[in-house]
C-alpha positions as CSV (number, residue, x, y, z in Angstrom):
1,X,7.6,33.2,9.3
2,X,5.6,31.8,6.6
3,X,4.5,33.4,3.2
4,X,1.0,32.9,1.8
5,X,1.0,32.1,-1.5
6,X,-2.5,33.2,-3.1
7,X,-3.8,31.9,-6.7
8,X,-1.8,28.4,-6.4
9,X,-2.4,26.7,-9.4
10,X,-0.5,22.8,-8.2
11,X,-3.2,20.5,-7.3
12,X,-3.5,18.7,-4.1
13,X,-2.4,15.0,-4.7
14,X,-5.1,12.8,-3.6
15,X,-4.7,9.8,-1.6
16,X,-5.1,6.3,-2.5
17,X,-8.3,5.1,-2.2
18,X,-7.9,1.2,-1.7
19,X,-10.8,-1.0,-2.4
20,X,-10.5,-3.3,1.0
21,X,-13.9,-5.5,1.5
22,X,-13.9,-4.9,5.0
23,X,-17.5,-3.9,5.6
24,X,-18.7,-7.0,3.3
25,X,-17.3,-9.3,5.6
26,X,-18.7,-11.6,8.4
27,X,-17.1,-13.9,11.1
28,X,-14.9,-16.3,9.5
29,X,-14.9,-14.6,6.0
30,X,-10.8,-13.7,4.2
31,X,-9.2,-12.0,1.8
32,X,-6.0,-12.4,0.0
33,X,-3.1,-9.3,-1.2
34,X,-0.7,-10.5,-3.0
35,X,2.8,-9.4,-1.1
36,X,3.5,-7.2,-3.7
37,X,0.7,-5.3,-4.1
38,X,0.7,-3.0,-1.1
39,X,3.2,-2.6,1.3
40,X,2.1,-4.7,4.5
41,X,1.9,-1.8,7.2
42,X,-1.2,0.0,5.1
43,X,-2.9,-3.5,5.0
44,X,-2.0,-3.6,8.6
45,X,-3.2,-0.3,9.2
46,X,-6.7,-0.7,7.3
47,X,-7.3,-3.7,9.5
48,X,-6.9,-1.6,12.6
49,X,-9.2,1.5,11.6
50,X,-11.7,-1.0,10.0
51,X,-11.9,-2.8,13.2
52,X,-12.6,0.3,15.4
53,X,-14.7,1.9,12.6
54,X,-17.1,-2.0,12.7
55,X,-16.4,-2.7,16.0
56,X,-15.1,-5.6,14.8
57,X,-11.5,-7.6,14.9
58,X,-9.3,-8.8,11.8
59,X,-6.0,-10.4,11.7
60,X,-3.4,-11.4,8.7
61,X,-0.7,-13.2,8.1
62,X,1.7,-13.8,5.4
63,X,1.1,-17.1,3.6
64,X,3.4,-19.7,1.8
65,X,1.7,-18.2,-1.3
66,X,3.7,-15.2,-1.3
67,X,0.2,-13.1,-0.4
68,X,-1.3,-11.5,3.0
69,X,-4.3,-13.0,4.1
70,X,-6.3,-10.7,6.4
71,X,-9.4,-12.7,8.2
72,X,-12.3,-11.5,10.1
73,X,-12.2,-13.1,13.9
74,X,-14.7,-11.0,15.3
C-alpha cells in the first residue's frame, strides 16, 4: 500500500531543457555537439521527436572532429 505524504516541502527536479535548433532549420541545414556535451542517445532521441513533431527527417553522425553532427534531410 502506499502512504500519502501531505505538505512535501522537496521540489520536483526539473528536466533539462536543451536548446536544439531544430525548428530553425531547412533542408540541407546542420548542427554540430561536441561528443562530450550530451550523451548521444538524447541527441538521438531529440532528432526522432523533432522529426514527428515537424514532420520532417534528421540524421547524425559522429565526425572525425570528435562532435555529432545532426543534419536536416527532409
Amino acid at each position: 500500500m502506499f502512504v500519502v505524504t501531505k505538505g512535501d516541502k522537496e521540489q520536483v527536479m526539473p528536466r533539462p531543457a536543451y536548446p536544439w535548433p531544430h525548428r530553425l532549420m531547412d533542408v540541407g541545414d546542420s548542427f554540430e555537439v561536441p561528443l562530450g556535451a550530451v550523451r548521444p542517445a538524447v541527441l538521438y532521441n531529440a532528432n526522432y521527436r523533432w522529426g514527428k513533431r515537424l514532420g520532417a527527417k534528421f540524421v547524425s553522425r559522429v565526425q572525425k572532429t570528435g562532435s555529432i553532427k545532426v543534419w536536416r534531410v527532409q
